[in-house]
C-alpha positions in Angstrom: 0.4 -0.6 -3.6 -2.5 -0.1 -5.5 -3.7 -3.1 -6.3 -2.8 -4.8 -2.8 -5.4 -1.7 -1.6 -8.0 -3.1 -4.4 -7.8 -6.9 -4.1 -5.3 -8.0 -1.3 -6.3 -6.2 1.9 -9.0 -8.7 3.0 -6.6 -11.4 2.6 -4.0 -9.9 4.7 -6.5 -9.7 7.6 -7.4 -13.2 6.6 -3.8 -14.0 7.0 -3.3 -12.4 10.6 -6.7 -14.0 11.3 -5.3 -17.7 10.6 -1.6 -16.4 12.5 -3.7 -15.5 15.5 -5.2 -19.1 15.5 -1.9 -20.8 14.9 0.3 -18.7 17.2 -2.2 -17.6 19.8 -0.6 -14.2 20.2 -3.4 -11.9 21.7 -1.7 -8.6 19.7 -1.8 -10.2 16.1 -5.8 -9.9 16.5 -5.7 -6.6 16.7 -3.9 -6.3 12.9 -6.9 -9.0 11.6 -9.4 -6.5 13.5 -7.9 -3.1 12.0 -7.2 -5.0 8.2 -11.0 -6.3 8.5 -12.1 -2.7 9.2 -9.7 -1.3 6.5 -10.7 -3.5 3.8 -14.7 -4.2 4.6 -15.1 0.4 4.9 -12.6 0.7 2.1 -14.2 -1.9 -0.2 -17.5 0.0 0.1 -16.1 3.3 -0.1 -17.9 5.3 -2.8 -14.4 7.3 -3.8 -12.4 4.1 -3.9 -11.3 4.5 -7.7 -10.9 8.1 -7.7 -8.5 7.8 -4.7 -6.5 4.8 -6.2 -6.1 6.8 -9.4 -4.8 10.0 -7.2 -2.5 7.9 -5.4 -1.4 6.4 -8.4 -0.3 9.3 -10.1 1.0 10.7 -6.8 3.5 7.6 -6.5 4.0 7.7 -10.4 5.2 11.6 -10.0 7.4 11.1 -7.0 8.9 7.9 -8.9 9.5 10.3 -12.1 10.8 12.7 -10.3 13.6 10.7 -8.4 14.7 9.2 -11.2 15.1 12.3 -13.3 17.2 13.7 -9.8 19.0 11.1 -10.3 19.9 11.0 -14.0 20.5 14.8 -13.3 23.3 13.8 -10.6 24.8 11.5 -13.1 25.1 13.5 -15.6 26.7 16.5 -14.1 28.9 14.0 -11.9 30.3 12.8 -15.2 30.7 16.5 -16.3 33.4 17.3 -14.0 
């Protein structure tokens, strides 16, 4: 997730640009409209890094702490 925030949110607007073309459906410019927004104001955003680290070690926590729920469950499950 980070990375796609840092280097692949203008091309998903890109892409929904081009599917607007091809398809002309009048609702898929509205996702190139709000991903252009997104990625042009988050691109220039002076906090940028510091909120990709945060949410990095946000997703990193919840990730450690699901897995060591999990061993948890498994090891009193095989307790019994």
């Amino acid at each position: 997730m980070i990375l796609y925030l840092k280097f692949l949110l203008l091309t998903t607007a890109g892409f929904f640009y081009e599917l607007h073309h091809l398809l002309g459906v009048e609702f898929i410019y509205w996702f190139y409209s709000g991903f252009k927004v997104a990625a042009v104001y988050f691109a220039q955003w002076p906090d940028q890094d510091l909120f990709l680290a945060v949410l990095w070690l946000a997703l990193s926590g919840l990730f450690y702490w699901r897995k060591r729920r999990q061993l948890q469950k498994d090891l009193l499950g095989n307790r019994q």
